[in-house]
N, CA and C atoms as an extended XYZ file, in Angstrom:
426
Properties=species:S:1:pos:R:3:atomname:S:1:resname:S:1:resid:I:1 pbc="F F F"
N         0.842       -1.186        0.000 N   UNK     1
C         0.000        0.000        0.000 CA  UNK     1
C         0.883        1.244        0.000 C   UNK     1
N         0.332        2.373       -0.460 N   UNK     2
C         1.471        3.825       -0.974 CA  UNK     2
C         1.045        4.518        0.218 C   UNK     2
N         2.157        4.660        0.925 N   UNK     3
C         2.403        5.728        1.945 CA  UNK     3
C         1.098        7.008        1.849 C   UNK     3
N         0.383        7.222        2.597 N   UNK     4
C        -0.292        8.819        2.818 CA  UNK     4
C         0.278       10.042        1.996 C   UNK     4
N         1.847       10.350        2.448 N   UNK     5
C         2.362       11.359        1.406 CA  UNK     5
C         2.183       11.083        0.276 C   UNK     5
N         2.337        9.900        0.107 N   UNK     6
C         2.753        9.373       -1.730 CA  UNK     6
C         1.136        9.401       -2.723 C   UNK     6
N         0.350        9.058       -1.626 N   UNK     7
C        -0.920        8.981       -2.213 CA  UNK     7
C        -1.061       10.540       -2.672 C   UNK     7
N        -1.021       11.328       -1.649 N   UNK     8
C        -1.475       12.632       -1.721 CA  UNK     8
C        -0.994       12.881       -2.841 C   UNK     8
N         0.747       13.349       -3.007 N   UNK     9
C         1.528       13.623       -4.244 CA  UNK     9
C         0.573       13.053       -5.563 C   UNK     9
N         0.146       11.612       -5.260 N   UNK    10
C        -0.037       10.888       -6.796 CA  UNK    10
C        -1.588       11.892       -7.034 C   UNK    10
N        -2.414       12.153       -6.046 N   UNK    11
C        -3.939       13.116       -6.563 CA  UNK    11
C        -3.917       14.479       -7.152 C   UNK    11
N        -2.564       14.839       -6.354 N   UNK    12
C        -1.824       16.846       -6.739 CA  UNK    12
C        -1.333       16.204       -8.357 C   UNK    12
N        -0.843       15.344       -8.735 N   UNK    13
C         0.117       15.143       -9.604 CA  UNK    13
C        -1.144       14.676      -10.971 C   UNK    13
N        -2.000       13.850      -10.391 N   UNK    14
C        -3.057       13.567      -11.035 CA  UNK    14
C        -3.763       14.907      -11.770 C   UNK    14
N        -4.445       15.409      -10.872 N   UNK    15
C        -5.208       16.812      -10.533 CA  UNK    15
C        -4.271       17.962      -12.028 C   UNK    15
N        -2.799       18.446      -11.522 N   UNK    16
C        -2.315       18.749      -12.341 CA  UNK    16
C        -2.110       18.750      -13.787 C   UNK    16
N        -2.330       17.552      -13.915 N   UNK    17
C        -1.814       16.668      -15.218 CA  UNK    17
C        -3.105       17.139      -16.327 C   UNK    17
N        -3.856       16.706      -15.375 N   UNK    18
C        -5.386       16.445      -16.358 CA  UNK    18
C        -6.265       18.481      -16.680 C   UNK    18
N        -5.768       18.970      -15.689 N   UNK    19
C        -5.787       20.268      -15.817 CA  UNK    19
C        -4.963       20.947      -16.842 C   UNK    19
N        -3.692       20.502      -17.365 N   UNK    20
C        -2.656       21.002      -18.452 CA  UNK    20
C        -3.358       20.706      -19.722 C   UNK    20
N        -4.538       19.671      -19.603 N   UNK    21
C        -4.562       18.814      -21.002 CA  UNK    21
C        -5.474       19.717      -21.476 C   UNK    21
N        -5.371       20.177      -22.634 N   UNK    22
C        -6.165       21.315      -24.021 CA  UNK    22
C        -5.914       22.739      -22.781 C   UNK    22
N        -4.678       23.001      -22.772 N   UNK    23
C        -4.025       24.150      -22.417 CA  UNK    23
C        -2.840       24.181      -23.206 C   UNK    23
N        -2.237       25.529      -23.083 N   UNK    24
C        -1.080       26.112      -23.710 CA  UNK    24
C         0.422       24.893      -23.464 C   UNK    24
N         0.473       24.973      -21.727 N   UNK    25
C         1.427       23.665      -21.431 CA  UNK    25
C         0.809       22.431      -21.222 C   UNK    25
N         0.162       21.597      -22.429 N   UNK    26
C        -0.290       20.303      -22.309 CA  UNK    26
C         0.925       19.538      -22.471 C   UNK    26
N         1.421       20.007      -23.784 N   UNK    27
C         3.046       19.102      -24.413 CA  UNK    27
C         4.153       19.158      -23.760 C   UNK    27
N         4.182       20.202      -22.602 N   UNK    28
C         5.185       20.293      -21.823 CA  UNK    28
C         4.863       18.742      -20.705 C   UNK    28
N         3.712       19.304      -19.576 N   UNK    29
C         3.105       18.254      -18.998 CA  UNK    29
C         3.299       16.793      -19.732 C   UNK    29
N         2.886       16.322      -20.787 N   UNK    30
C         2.713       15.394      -21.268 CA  UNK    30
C         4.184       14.549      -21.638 C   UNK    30
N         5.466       15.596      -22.253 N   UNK    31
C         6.689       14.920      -21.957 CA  UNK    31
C         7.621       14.898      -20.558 C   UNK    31
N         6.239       15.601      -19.751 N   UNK    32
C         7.256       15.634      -18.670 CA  UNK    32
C         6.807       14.063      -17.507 C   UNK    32
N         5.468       13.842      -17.931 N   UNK    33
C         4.819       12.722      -17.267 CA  UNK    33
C         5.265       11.427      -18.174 C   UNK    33
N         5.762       11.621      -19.468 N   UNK    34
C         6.157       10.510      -20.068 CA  UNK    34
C         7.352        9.806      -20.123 C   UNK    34
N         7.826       11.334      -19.331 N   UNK    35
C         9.806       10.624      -18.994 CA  UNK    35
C         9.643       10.205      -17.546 C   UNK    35
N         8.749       10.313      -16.850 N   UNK    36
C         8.556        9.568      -15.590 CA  UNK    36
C         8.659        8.384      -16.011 C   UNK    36
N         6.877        8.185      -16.778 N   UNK    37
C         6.602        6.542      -17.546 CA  UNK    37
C         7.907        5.771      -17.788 C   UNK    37
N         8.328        6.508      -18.468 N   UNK    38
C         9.553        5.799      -19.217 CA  UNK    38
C        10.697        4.818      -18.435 C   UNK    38
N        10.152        4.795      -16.989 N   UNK    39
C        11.001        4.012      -16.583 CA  UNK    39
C        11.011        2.630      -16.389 C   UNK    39
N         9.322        2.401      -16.600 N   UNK    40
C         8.593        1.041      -16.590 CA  UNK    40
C         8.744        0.449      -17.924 C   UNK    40
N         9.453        1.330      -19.374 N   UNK    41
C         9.694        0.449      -20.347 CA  UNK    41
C         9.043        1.306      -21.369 C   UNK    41
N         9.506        0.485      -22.563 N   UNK    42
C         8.926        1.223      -23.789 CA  UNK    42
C         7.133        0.679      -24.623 C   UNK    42
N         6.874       -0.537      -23.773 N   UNK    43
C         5.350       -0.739      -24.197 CA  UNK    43
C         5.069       -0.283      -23.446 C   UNK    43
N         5.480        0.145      -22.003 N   UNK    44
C         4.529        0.623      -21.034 CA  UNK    44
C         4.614        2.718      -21.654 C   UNK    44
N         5.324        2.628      -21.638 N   UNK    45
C         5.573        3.978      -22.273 CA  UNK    45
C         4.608        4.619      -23.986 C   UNK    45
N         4.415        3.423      -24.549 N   UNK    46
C         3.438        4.016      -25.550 CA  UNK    46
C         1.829        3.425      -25.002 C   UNK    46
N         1.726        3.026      -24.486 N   UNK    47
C         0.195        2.847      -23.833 CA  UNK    47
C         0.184        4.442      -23.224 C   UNK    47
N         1.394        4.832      -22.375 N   UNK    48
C         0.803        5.689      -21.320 CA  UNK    48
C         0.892        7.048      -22.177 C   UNK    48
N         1.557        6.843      -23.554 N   UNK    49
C         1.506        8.390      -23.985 CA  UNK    49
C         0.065        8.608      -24.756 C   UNK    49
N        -0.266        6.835      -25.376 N   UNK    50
C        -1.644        6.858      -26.054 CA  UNK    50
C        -2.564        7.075      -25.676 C   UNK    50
N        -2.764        6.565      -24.129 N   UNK    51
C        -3.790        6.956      -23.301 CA  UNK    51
C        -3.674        8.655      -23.147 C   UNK    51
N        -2.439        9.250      -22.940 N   UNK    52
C        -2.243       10.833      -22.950 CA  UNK    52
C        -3.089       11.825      -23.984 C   UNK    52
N        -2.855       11.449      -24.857 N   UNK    53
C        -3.487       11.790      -26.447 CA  UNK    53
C        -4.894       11.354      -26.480 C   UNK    53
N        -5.502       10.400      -26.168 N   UNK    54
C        -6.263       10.248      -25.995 CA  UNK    54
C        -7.445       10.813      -25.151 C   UNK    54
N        -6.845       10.974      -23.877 N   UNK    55
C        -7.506       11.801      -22.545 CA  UNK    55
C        -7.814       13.409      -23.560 C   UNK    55
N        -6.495       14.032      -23.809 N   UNK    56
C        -6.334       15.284      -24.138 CA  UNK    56
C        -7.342       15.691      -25.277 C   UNK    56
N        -7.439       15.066      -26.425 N   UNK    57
C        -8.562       14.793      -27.200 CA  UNK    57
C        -9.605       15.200      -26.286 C   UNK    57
N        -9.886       13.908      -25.958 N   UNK    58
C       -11.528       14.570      -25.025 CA  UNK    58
C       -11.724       15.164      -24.298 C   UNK    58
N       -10.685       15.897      -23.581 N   UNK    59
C       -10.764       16.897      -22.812 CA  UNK    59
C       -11.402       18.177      -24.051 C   UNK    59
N       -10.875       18.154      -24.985 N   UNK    60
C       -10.581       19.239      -26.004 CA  UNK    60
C       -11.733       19.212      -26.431 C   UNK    60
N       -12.529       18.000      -26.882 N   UNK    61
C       -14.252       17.752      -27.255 CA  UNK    61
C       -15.305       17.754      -26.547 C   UNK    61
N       -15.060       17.820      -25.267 N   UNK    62
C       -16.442       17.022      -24.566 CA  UNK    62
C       -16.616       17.971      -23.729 C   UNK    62
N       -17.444       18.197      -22.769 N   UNK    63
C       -17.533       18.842      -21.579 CA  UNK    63
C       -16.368       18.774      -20.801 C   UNK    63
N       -14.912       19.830      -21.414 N   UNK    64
C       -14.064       20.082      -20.272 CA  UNK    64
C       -14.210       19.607      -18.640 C   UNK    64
N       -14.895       20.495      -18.217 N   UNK    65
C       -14.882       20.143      -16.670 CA  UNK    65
C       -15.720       18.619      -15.822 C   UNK    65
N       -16.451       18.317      -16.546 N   UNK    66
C       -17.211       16.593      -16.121 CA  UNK    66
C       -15.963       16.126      -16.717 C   UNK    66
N       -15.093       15.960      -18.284 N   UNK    67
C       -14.003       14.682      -18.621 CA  UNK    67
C       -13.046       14.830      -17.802 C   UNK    67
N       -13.070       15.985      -16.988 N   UNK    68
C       -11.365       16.226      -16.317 CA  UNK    68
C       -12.137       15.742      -15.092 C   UNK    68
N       -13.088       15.779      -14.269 N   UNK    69
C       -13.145       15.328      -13.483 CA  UNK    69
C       -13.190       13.913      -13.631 C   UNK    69
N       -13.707       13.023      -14.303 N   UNK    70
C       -13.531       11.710      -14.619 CA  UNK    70
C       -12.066       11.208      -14.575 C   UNK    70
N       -11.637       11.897      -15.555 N   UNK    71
C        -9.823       11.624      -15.520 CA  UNK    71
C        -9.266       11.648      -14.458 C   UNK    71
N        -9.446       12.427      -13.749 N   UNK    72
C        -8.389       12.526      -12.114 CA  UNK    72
C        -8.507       11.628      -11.791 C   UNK    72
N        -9.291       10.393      -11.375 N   UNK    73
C        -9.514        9.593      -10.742 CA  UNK    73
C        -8.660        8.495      -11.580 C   UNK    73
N        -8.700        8.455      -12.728 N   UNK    74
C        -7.909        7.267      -13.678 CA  UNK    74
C        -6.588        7.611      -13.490 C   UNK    74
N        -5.894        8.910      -13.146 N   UNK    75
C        -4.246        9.275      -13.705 CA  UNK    75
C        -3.697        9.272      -12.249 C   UNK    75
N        -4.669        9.176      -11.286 N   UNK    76
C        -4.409        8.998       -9.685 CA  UNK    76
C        -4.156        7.621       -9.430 C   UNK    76
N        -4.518        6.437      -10.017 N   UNK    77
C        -4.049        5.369       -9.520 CA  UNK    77
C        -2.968        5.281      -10.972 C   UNK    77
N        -2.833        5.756      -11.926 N   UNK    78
C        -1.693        5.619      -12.798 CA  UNK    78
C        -0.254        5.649      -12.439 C   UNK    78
N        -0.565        6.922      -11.596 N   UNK    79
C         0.756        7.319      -10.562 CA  UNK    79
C         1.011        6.817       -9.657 C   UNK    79
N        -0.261        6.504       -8.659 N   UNK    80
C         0.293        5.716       -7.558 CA  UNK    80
C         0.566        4.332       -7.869 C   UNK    80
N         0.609        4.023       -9.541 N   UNK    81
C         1.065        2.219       -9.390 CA  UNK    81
C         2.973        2.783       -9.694 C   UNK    81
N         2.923        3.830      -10.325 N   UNK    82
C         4.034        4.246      -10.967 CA  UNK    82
C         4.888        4.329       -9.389 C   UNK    82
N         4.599        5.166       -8.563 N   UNK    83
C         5.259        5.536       -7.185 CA  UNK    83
C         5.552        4.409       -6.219 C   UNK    83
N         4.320        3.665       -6.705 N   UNK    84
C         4.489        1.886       -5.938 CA  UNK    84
C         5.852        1.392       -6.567 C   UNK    84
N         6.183        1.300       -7.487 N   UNK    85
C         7.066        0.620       -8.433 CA  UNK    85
C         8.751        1.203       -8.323 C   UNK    85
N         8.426        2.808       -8.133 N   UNK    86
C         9.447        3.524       -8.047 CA  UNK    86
C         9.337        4.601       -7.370 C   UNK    86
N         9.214        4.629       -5.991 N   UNK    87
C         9.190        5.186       -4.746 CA  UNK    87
C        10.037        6.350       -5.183 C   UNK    87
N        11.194        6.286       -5.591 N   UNK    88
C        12.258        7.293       -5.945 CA  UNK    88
C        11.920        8.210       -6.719 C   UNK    88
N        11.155        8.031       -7.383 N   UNK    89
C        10.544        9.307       -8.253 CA  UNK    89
C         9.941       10.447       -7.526 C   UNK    89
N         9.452       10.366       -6.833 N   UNK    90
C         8.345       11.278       -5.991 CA  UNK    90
C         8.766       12.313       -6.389 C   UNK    90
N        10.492       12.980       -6.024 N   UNK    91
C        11.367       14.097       -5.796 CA  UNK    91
C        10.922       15.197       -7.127 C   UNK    91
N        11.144       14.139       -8.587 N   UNK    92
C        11.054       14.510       -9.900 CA  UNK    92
C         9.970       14.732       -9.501 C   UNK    92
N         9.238       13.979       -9.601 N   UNK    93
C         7.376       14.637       -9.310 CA  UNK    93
C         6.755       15.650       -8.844 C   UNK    93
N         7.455       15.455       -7.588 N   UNK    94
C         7.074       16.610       -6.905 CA  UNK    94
C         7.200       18.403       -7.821 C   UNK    94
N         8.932       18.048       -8.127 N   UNK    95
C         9.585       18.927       -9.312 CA  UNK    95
C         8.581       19.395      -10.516 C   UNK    95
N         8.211       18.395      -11.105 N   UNK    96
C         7.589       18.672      -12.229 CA  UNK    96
C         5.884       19.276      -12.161 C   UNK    96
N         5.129       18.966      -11.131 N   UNK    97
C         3.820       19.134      -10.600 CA  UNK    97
C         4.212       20.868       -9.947 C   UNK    97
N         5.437       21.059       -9.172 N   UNK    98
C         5.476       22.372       -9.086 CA  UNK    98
C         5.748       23.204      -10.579 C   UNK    98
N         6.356       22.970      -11.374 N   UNK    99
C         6.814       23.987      -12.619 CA  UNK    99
C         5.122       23.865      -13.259 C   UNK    99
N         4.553       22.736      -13.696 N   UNK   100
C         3.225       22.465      -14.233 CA  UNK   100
C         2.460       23.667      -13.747 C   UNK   100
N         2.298       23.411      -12.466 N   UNK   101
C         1.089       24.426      -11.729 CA  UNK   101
C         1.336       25.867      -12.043 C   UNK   101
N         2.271       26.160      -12.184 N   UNK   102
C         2.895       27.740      -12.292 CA  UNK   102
C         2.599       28.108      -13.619 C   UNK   102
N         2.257       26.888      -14.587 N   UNK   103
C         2.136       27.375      -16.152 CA  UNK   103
C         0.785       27.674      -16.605 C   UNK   103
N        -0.218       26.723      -15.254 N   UNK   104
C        -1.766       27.049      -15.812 CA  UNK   104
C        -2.141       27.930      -15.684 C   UNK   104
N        -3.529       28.189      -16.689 N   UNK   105
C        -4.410       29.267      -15.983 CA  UNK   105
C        -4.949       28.900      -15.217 C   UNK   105
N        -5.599       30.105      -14.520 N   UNK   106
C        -5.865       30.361      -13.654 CA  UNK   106
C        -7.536       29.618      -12.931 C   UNK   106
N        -8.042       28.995      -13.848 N   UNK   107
C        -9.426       28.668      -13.944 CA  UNK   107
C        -8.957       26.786      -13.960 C   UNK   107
N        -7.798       26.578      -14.312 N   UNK   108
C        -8.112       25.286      -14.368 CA  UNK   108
C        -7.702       25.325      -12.850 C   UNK   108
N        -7.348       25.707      -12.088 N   UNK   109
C        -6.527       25.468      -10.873 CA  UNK   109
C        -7.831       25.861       -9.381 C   UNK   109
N        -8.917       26.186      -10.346 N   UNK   110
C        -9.962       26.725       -9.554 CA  UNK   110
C       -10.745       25.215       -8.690 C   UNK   110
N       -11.106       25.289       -7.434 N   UNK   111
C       -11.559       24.387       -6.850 CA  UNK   111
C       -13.273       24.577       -6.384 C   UNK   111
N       -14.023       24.106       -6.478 N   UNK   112
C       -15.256       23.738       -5.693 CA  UNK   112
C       -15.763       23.190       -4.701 C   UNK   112
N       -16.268       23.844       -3.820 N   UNK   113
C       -16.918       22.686       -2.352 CA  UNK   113
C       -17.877       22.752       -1.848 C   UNK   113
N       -18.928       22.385       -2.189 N   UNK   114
C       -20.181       22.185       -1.426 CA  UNK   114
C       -20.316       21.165       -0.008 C   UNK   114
N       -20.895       21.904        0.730 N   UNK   115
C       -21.738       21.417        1.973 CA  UNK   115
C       -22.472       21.898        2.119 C   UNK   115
N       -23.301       20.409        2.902 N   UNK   116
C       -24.756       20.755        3.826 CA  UNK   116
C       -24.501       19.990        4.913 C   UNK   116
N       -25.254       20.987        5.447 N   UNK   117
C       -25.454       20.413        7.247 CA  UNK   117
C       -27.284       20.430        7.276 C   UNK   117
N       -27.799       18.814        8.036 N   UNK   118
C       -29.172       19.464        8.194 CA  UNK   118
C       -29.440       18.678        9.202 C   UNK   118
N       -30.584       19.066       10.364 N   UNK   119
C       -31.258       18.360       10.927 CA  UNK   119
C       -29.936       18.706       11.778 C   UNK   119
N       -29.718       19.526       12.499 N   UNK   120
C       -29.270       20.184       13.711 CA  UNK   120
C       -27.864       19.849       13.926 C   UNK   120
N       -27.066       19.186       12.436 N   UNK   121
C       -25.750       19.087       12.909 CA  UNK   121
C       -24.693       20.245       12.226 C   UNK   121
N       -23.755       19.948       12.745 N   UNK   122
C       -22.471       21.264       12.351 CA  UNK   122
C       -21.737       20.513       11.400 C   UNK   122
N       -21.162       21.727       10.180 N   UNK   123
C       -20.310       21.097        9.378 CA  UNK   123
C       -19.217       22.654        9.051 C   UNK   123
N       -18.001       21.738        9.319 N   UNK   124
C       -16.818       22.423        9.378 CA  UNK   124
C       -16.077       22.401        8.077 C   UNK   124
N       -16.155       23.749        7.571 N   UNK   125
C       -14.730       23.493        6.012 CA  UNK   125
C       -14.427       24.084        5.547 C   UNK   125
N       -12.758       23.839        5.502 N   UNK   126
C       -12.004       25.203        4.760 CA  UNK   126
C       -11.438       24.435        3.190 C   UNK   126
N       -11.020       25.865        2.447 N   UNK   127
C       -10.541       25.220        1.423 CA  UNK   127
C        -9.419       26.424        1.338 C   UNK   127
N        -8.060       25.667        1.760 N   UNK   128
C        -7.447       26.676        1.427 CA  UNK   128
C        -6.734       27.641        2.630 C   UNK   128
N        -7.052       27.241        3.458 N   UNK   129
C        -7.273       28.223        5.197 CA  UNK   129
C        -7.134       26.830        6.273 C   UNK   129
N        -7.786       27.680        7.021 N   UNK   130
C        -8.316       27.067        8.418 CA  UNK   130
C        -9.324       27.291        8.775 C   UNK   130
N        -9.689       26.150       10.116 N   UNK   131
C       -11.222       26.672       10.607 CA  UNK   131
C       -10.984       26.703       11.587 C   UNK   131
N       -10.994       27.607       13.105 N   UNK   132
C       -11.069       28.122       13.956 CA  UNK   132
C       -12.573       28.176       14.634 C   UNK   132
N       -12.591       27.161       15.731 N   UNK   133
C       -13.610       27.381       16.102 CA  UNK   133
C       -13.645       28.042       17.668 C   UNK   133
N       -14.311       28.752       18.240 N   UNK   134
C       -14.522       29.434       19.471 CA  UNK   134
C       -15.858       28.857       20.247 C   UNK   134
N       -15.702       28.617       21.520 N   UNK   135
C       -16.861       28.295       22.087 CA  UNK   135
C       -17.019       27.175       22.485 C   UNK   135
N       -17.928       25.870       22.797 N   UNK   136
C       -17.889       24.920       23.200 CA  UNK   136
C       -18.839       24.354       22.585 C   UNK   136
N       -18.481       23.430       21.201 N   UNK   137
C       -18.793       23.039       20.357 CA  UNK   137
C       -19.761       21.281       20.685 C   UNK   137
N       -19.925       21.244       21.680 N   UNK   138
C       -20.197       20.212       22.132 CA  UNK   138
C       -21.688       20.401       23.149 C   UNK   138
N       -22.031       21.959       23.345 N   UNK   139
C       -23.561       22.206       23.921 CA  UNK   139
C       -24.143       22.524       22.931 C   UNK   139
N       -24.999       21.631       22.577 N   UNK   140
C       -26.109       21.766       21.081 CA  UNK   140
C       -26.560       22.875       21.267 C   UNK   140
N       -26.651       23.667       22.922 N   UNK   141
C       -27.543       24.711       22.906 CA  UNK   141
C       -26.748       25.871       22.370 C   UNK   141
N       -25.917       26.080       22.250 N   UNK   142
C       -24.667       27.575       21.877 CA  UNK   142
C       -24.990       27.487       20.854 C   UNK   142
């Protein structure tokens, strides 16, 4: 099983990836996630660039924001089999997921969060921050 950090890294790295695709730095992203690949081999390496081209395509056709959300979830266990395999990468990763993020706009990097609370309970959430609570969160009556 992939370490907590490693997981996290593989969803930021995921998240990233699929956000570059039908943007200005897609081809950057895309050789930069393929020289990762590249260490598992050269069939594994044209599956993962075909699947690349592929994703990016439909990102480019379909409802942008529903295909990219679909995708995160597929390029998140892509990585974490990749990080399973080669723990040592992370560093590059990490590397490359920071230069990536700095190249998007500004809208793909945008996040959403809905909550509800009903029927007399509390719901706590930051995105981005903290939540600070005051008081004594534990008398239903306050």
């Amino acid at each position: 099983m992939l370490a907590e950090a490693l997981s996290a890294l593989a969803a930021t790295a995921a998240t990233t990836l699929v956000g570059a695709m039908a943007t200005d730095g897609w081809e950057s992203a895309k050789s930069g996630f393929s020289r990762l690949f590249s260490r598992r081999g050269q069939a594994e390496l044209d599956r993962i660039d075909a699947q690349l081209d592929t994703n990016a395509d439909r990102v480019a056709r379909k409802d942008e924001d529903r295909v990219r959300q679909a995708l995160i979830g597929v390029w998140q266990l892509e990585v974490e089999d990749l990080l399973e395999e080669h723990p040592e990468l992370a560093g590059e990763l990490r590397d490359l997921v920071t230069e990536l993020q700095a190249g998007l706009p500004e809208k793909s990097m945008t996040w959403v969060q809905n909550n509800i609370a009903r029927d007399h309970s509390r719901l706590f959430a930051a995105q981005g921050g903290n939540v600070i609570i005051h008081g004594d969160i534990d008398d239903p009556a306050r």
